[in-house]
N, C-alpha and C positions, 0 to 999 in steps of 0.2 A: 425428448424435445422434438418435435413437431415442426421440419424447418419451413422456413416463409423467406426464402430466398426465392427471387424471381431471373426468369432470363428478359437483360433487356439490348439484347443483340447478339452479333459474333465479334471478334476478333480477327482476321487474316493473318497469320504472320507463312512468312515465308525463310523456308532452310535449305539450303543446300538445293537449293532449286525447285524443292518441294513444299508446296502449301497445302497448309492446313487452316485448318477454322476453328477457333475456339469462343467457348461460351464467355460473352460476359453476365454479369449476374449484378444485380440489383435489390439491396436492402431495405430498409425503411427510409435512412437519409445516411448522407456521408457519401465518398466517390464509390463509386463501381467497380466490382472486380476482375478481371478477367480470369478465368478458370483455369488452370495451369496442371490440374492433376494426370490430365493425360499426354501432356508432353512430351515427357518422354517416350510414352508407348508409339508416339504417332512421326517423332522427329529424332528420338535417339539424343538428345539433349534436354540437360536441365536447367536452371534459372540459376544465377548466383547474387544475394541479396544480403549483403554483411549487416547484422544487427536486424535484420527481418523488419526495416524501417520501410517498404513498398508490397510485402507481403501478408496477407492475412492467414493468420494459421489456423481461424476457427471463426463459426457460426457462431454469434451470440445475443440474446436477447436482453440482457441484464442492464450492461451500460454502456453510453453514446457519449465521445468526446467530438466535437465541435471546435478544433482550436483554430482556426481564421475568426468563428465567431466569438471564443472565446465563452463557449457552452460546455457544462458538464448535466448528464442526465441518467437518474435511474430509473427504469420501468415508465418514463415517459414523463418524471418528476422533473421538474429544474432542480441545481443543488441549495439553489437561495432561497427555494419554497422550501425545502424541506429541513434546511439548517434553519430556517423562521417559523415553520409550525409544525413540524414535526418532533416524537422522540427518537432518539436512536434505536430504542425495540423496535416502532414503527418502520424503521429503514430496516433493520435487521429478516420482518416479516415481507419487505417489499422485496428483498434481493433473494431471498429463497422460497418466493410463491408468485411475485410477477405482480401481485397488486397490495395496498395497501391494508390493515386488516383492520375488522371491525371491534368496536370495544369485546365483545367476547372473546375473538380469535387475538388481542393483545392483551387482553389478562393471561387465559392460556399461555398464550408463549412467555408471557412474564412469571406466570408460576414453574412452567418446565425448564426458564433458564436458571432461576433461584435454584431449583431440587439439583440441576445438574451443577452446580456450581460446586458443590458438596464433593470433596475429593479423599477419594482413601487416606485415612492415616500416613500410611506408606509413605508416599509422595512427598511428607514434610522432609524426608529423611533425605532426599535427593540433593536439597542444597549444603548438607552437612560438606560433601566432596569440592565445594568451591571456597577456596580465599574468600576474605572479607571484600577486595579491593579488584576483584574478576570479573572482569566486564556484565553486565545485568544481561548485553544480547548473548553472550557465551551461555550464559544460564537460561536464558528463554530457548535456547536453539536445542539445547540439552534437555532440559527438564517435559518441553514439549516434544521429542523423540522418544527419552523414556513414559510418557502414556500411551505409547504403544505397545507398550509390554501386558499393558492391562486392560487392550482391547485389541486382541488378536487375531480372532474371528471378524474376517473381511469378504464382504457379500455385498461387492457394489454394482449388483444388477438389482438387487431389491433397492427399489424406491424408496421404502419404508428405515431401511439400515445406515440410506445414504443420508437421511433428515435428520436419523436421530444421531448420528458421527457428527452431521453438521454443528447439531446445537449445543452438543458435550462439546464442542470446541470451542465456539461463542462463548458457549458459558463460564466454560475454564481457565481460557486464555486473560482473564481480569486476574484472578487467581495467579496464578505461575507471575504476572509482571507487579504486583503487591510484594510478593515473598521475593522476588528478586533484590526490589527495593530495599525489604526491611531485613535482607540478609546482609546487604550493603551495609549497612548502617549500625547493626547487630543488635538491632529489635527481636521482639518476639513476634510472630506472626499474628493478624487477626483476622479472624475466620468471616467468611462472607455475613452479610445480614440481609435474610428476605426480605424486609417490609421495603429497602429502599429500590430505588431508581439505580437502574445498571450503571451510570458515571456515579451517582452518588456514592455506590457500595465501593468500587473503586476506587474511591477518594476515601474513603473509610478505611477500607482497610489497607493503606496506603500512608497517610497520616495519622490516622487514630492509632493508641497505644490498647494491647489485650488489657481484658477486664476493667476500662473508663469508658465513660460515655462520651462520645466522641457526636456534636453536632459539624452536618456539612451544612457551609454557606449552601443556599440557593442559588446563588449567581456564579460562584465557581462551578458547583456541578452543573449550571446550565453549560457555562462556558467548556466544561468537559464534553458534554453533549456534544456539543457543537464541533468540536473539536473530531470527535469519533464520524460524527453524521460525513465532516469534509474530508475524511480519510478514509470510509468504507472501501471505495471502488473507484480504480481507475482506469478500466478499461483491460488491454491487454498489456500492462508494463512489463518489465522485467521480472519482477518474483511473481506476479501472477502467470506469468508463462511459465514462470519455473515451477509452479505449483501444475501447470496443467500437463504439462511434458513429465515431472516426475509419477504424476497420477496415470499417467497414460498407460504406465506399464502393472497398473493392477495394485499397484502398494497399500501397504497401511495409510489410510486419513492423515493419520499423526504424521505418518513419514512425510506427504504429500507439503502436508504445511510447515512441518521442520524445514523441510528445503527452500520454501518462499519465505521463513522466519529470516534462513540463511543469506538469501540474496538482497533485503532490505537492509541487511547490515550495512552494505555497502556504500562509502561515502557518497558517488553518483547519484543513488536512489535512496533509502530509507534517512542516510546521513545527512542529506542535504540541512535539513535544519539543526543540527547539532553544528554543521562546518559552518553556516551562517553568523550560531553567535558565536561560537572561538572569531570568526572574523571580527565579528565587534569589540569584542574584547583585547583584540591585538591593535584597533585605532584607539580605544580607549577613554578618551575626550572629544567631545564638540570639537574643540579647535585644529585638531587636526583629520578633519575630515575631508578638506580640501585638496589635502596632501594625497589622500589614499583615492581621491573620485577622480586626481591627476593619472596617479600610476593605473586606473583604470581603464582613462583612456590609452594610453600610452603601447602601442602593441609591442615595443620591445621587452616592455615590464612584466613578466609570468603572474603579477598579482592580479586579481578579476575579484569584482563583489560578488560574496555569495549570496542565494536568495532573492536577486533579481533574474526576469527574462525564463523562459522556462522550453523543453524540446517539442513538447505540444501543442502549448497555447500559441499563438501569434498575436495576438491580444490579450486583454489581461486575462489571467486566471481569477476566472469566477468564483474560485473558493477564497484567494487573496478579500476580493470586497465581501467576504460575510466576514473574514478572520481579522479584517482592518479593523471594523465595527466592534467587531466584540475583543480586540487587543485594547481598543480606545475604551471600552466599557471596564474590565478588568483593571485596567492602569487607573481609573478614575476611581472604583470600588475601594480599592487596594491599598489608593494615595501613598505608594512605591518612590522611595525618594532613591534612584539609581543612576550613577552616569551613563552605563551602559544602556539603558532605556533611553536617555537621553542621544546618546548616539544615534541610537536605532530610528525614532522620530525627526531627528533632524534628517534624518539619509531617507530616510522615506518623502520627505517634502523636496528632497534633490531630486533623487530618483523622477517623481513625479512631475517636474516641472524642463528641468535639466532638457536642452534640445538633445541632447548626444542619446541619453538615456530613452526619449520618446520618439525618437526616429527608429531606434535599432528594438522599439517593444520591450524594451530592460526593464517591466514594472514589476513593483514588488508584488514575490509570488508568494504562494499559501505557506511555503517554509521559513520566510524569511518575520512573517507573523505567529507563528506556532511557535516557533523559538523565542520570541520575546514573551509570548502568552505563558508556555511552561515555565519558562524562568521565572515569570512575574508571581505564578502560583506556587513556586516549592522546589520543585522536581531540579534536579541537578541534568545538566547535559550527555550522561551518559545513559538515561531513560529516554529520553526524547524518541531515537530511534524502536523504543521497547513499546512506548504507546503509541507509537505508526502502527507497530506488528498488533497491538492489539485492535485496533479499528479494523487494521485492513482483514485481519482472522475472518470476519465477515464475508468480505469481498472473494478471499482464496476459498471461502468454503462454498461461496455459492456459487464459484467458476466449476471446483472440483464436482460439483454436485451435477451444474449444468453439462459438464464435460460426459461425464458418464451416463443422461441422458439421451445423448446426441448417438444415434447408433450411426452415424457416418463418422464419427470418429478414431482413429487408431494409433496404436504406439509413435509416441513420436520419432521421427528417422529422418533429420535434415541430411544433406548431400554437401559433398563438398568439390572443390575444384583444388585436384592435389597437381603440387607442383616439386615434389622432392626427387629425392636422386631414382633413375630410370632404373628398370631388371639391373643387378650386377651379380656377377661370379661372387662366393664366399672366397677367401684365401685364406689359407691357415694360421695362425696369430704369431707361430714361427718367421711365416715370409712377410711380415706385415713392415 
């Protein structure tokens, strides 16, 4: 990668009596950085930034969040162009080539995702080791570490090894979170089908039963689509750093995205929409929704809505208004007679109206829709986080891909500021 960073001044800062000048630097949009890599050599001191919420750790070209404005963008797309006229291949080719691809280069990549989708025999064998009732990300973090066994040979200076790891994982990863499901359940597995659309096969071989002919609605597999498109890529969150920190050190692909599988587990980040609907389910009824928007506000109360208000946006999250749309299209296809949808929808017209709720930005985010939307289609609340990690597979593979083009880049090694006990004498366990 070819960086297109610019300097757009210096910095002064002053130490110990001693000044120095540092570069700041200027992207396409977004604030400006100032350049900190030689501070230490120049000042004998480092930066200390808990949760790396003021620090940039990497040059990247892919994707731009915007959260005053309440923008998310890839390769220079809006997310609501591309959730409205895009397919998810088409995002898929824009996040590992930088622009969008023409019908021949999306047949291509739609035929080499089909061939790769195709997985060793072997590999059925992997879920036999998991309980019926074992978490589905326990099995995704697992099953996608062991495909590293059967791609061992790692060569990620060649360009060419790093596209084609990308797309066996694209590919794969529908794959691994179907069988997760239908081991849950103690189905038989069913094997990908080329002819369809990447959500569609998904939904296929996810609800379809082996050896029936299984038709997908069009409008849930759209809705799937849509679904994948607003969860490719978010920038540098948490498990994409931990995808780009664990790749740093030269590892298997597989390893690289086991560890970002690992860190969306996480209630904070991949869980958020699984916590949102147990929250709904715990107010249960319309009528006590006044009850729970009380203890909301209330700061001695530890209860908080999940799914509203988000750490990036300050505005609405632009993926929430395409997922509004299409929860309200789905709910309508579906004609779902649910309380809990009914909760959801009324909490959505508070949220949105409510002064408390639009002063402090509390609107309903992309998680607090994708959880009514999966429920609404099937999928039980312990996937929810399983189809995060399959969308976002994408987005880790084209960070991991872009990381190891950036020859400015190197093993990750954050610093810390230790404050434990000073040099001491050992004493013998006798005189202890």
């Amino acid at each position: 990668m070819e960086s297109k960073m610019k300097q757009a001044g210096t910095a002064t800062l002053t130490v110990d009596g001693k000044t120095v000048e540092l570069p700041i630097l200027s992207g396409t949009d977004g604030a400006n950085c100032i350049d900190v890599r030689k501070l230490h050599a120049l000042t004998g001191h480092f930066t200390i930034d808990p949760g790396f919420t003021s620090t940039a750790s990497t040059e990247s070209q892919l994707t731009f969040i915007n959260g005053g404005k309440g923008q998310l963008v890839h390769g220079g797309y809006s997310i609501e162009a591309l959730a409205d006229k895009a397919d998810f291949t088409e995002v898929i080719y824009l996040l590992l080539n930088g622009e969008l691809p023409s019908q021949a280069q999306f047949d291509g990549l739609t035929k080499a995702l089909a061939e790769k989708a195709v997985l060793p025999q072997q590999t059925k064998e992997f879920y036999k080791g998991f309980s019926k009732d074992a978490h589905p990300m326990a099995m995704m973090t697992a099953t996608m570490g062991a495909l590293s066994a059967l791609y061992e040979e790692v060569d990620i200076e060649d360009e060419a090894y790093r596209m084609d790891m990308a797309l066996n994982m694209i590919a794969q990863i529908p794959v691994l979170a179907a069988r997760a499901y239908k081991h849950s359940i103690g189905e038989d597995f069913v094997d990908p089908d080329p002819s369809l659309s990447y959500a569609a096969n998904f939904l296929k071989m996810t609800f379809g039963k082996a050896g029936e002919d299984y038709k997908v609605d069009p409008v849930i597999a759209d809705a799937m689509d849509k679904i994948f498109i607003l969860h490719a890529d978010h920038e540098q969150n948490a498990s994409t750093s931990t995808v780009r920190l664990a790749g740093s050190s030269g590892t298997n692909p597989y390893a690289a995205i086991t560890a970002g599988v690992a860190c969306l587990w996480g209630p904070s980040h991949g869980g958020a929409n699984e916590a949102c609907l147990n929250m709904l389910n715990e107010i249960g009824s319309v009528d006590r929704i006044p009850e729970f928007v009380a203890r909301a506000k209330d700061k001695a109360d530890p209860f908080r809505l999940m799914g509203f208000g988000h750490r990036v946006y300050k505005n609405h999250d632009p993926r929430a208004r395409v997922m509004e749309k299409t929860t309200h299209e789905i709910l309508g296809q579906l004609n779902i007679d649910n309380p809990i949808l009914d909760v959801a929808m009324e909490l959505e017209k508070i949220a949105l109206s409510d002064e408390y709720f639009v002063e402090r930005n509390l609107y309903p985010n992309v998680d607090f829709y994708s959880g009514i939307v999966l429920s609404a289609l099937g999928f039980p609340t312990s996937m929810f986080t399983v189809l995060f990690a399959l969308a976002r597979t994408t987005g880790w593979a084209a960070q991991w891909h872009e990381f190891h083009g950036d020859p400015s880049q190197r093993i990750g090694r954050p610093r810390q500021l230790f404050t434990g006990p000073a040099p001491r004498d050992y004493t013998e366990i006798a005189k202890r």
